[in-house]
N, C-alpha and C positions, 0 to 999 in steps of 0.2 A: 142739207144734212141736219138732221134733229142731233140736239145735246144729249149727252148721255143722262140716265137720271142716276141721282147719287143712291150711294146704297143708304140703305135704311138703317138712322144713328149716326151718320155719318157726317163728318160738318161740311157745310156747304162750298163750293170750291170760290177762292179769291178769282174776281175777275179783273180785267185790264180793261180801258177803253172801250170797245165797241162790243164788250160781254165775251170777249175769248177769254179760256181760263189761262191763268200764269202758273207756270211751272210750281211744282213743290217746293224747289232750290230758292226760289225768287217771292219766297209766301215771306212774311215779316216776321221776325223774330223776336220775344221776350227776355224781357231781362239785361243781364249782362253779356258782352259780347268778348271784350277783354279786360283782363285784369291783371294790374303790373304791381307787385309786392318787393318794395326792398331792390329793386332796379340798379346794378353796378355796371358799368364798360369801364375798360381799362386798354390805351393806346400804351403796349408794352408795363412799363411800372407807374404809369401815367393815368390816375383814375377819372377821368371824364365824367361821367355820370355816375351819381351819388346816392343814391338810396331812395330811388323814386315810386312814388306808392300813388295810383293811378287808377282809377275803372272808367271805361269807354262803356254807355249803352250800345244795346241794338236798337238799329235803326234812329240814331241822332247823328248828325253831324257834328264832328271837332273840330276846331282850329288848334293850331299849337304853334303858337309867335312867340320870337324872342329875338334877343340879338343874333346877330352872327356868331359863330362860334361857342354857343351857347349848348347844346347838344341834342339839338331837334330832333335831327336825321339821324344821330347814334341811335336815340331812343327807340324811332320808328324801326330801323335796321336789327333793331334786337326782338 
């Protein structure tokens, strides 16, 4: 089976491995992917996380270490 040819203008499609194309959904993204402004959790009257101000890229990998109890998973969960 022959590839489709692109339309004319059109950018060319990302491929994977062995030249099959990757989905639209799964093409890389630019820029910023998330961004956390002023970040509060509160367990009850109980303020957890504090005013956290944050931007994740696309397409980078994060780490986010701390101690225990520190508010990792609040963060991620919000």
């Amino acid at each position: 089976m022959l590839p489709e040819r692109p339309r004319e203008g059109a950018p060319a499609p990302v491929t994977a491995g062995a030249g099959e194309p990757v989905s639209e959904a799964a093409q890389p993204l630019a820029g910023l992917a998330v961004r956390l402004q002023g970040l509060r959790a509160f367990y009850g009257e109980a303020e957890q996380v504090k005013g956290v101000d944050l931007e994740f890229n696309a397409n980078e990998v994060t780490a986010i270490i701390g101690p225990s109890g520190c508010g990792k998973s609040t963060m991620v969960r919000c």
